[in-house]
N, C-alpha and C positions, 0 to 999 in steps of 0.2 A: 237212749242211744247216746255212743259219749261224743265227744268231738273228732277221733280217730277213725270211728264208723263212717259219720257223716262228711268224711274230706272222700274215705273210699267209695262212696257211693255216687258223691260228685265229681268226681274224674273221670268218669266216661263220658258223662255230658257235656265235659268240657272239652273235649276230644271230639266229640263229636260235632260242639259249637266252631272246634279251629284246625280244621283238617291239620294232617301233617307237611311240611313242605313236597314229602314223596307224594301223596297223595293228588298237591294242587299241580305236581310237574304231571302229572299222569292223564287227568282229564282234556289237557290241550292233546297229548298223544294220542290219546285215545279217539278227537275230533278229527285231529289230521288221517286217519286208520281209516275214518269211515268216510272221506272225504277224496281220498286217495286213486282210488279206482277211476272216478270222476272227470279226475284231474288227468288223470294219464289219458283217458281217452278222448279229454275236451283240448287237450294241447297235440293230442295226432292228427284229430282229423280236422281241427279248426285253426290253430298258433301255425302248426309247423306248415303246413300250404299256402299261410299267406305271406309268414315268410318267404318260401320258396318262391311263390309267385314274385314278390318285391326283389328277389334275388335274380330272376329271368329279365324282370322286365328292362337290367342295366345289359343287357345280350341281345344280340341280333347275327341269325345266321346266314352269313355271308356263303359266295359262292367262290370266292378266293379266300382261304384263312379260315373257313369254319366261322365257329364259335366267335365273338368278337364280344370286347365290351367297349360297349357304345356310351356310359351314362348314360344321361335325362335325354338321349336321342329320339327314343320311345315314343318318350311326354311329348316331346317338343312335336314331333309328325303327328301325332295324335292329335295336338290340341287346333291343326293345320289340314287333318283331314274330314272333307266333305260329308264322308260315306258314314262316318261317325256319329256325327253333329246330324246329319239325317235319319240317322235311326236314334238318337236319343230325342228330338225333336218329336217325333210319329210316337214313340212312346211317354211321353209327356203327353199333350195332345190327347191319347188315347186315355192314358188315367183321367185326367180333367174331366172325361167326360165318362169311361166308364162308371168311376169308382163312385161317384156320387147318386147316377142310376142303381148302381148296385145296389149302393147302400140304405136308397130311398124304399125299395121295395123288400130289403130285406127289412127295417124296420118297421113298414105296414103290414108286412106279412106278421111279424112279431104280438106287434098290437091286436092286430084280429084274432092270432091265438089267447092272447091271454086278457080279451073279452070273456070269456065264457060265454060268449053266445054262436059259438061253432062247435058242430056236433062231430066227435071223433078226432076231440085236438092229439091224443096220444101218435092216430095212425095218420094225419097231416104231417105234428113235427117231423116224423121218421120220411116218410113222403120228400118233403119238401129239404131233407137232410141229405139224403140217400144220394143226389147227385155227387155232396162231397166224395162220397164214398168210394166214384169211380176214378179208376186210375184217368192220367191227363193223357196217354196217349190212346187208350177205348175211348174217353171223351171224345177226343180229336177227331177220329178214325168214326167215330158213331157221327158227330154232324158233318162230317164230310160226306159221305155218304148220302146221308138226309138232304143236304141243303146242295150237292151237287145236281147241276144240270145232265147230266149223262148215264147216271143209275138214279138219282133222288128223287124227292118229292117233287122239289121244286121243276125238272124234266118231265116229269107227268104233270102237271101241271100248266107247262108251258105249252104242251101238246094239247090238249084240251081245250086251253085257253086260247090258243093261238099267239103267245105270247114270248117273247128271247129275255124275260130277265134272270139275270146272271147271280145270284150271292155274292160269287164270286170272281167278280169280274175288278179289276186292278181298283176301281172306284169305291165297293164296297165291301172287299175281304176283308180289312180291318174294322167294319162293322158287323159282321161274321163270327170274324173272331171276340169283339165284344159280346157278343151274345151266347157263345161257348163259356168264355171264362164266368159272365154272369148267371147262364145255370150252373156252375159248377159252383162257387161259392156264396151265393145265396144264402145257400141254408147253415153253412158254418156262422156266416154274419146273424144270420136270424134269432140262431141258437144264444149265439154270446147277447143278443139285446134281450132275448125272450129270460135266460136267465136273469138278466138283470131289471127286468119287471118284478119278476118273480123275488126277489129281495124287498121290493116297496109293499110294506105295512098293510094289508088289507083296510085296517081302522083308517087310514087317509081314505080310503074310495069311501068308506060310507059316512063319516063326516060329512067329507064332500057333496054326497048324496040328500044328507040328512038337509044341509044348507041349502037346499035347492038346483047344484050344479048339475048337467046334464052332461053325456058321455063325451060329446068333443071339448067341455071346457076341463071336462079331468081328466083328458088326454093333454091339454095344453097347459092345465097349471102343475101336475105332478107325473106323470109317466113321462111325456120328454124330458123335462128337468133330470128325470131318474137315466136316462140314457146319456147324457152327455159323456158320463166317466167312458163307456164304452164304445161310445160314439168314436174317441179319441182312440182307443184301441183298434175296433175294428178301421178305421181310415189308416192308420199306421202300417197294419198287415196289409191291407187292399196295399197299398203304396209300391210295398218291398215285393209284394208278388208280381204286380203288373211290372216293374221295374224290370223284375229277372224273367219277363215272358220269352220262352224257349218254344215250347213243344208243339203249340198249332201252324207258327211259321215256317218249322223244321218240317213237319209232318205233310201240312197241307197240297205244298209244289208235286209232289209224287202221285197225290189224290187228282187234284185237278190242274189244268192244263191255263195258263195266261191267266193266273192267281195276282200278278204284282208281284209277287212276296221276292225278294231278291238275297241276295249271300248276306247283304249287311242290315236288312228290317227293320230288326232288333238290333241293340249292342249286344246282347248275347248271344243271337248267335252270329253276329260279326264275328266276336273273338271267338269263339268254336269253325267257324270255317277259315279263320285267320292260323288256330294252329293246328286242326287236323286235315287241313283241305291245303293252306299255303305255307306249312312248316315255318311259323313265325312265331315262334311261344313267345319268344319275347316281345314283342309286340302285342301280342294278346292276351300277356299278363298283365300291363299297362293299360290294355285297354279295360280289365276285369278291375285292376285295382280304381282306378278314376270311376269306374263305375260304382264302384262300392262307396268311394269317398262321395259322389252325388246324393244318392238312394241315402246314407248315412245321414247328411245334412239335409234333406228334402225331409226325411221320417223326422231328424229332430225338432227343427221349426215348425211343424208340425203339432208335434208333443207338444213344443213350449208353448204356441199359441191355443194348442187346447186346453191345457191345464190353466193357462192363465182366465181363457173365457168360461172353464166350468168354477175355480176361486171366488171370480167377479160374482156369480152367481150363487 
């Protein structure tokens, strides 16, 4: 083979070792192509609303003059009103203590599945999932039902019993409502820790075993250890959901009668009876955005003290 061969034979490899410059403009086109569609629909229904909303919230409509722009007026009554500060309080409060019951039982329910020493784990998970499964207003609407005095259980019950207690009496509807949102997501929590057992090495449990440890010290030295990454996830999402509780407060007043539950509960639905009940979008864009920037910085401190306590470990 002379030397003329062997140059044509190596130039496509060498072609092939150095793209052409067309070829390197091409693969970024080509990322942006498939990225695209994404983009367009994650900047409509997310970027451009909150804009919008940040844009309402410098208006206030007046009953002389319309439209008005107020600036930080918004902010400023907001950060001044009662009704507010009392429903983001009731909701704080209400996480502290839900989301940690939640969490405890979704992660003992976790462990006892992936014991293998319960019969019919495939038809538990799905079981103990299925709640997620219902919409939050047949949720709603189903323990209302149940746990009202005047169709429910709890009514037959009191009749029987000779007894007036209430669910839902102004003292304990928001413990009601804790225990709706905690059957509802249970089992999505359950699921995220049960997979994440499900990641830890079987050869750690029989080691373990082989050394003499017995089933609650290899639950304390390696399957919680195994849960924190997710630990921090699942607290994260509990957070941002109980933050934006809407649907049992909204729902509940039409179900039953001297509930408590008032226009402003919740902040959300403050600001939903703020602008579709008192024609204040701007005010109730203000009120959603503050709400965001809380929920935003609650969820991160969060993150950053999780991640820092699962590192340490």
């Amino acid at each position: 083979m002379d030397q003329a061969t062997a140059s044509a034979m190596a130039l496509p490899d060498a072609r092939q070792r150095h793209p052409t410059p067309t070829r390197r403009r091409r693969r970024p086109q080509i990322g942006l192509a498939f990225i695209a569609p994404f983009g367009a629909l994650f900047a409509l229904v997310f970027i451009v609303p909150i804009l919008y909303a940040v844009y309402l919230s410098f208006f206030q409509d007046k009953l002389v003059g319309g439209t008005t722009f107020v600036g930080f007026a918004n902010y400023s009554k907001l950060f001044q009103d009662p009704q507010f500060w009392d429903g983001v309080g009731r909701v704080f409060w209400f996480t502290l203590v839900q989301v940690p019951v939640m969490l405890i039982f979704a992660m003992a329910l976790a462990l006892a599945l992936d014991s293998l020493r319960l019969h019919g784990t495939r038809f538990l998970r799905v079981t103990i999932f299925l709640p997620y499964a219902v919409p939050a207003i047949v949720s709603t609407l189903m323990w209302g039902f149940l746990l009202g005095i005047k169709y429910g259980l709890f009514g037959s019950l009191n009749e029987a019993l000779g007894t007036d207690f209430n669910p839902f009496a102004p003292d304990t509807t928001l413990i009601s409502i804790g225990v709706m949102v905690t059957w509802a997501f249970t089992g999505f929590n359950m699921l995220i820790f049960y997979a994440a057992l499900k990641a830890v090495p079987r050869e750690l449990y029989e080691a373990a075993a082989i050394d003499g440890a017995n089933e609650l010290q290899i639950v304390r030295a390696i399957k919680l250890p195994a849960l924190r990454g997710s630990l921090v996830v699942t607290v994260i999402f509990s957070i941002i959901g109980t933050f934006q509780m809407f649907n049992e407060p909204q729902i509940l007043p039409s179900m039953v009668a001297n509930s408590g539950v008032t226009t402003f509960y919740t902040p959300n639905l403050y600001a939903y009876n703020l602008a579709f009940t008192g024609s204040q979008q701007g005010y109730a864009a203000a009120l959603a955005l503050v709400m965001a920037v809380i929920t935003i910085a609650v969820a991160y401190a969060v993150q950053i003290r999780g991640l820092r306590n699962a590192s340490d470990h």
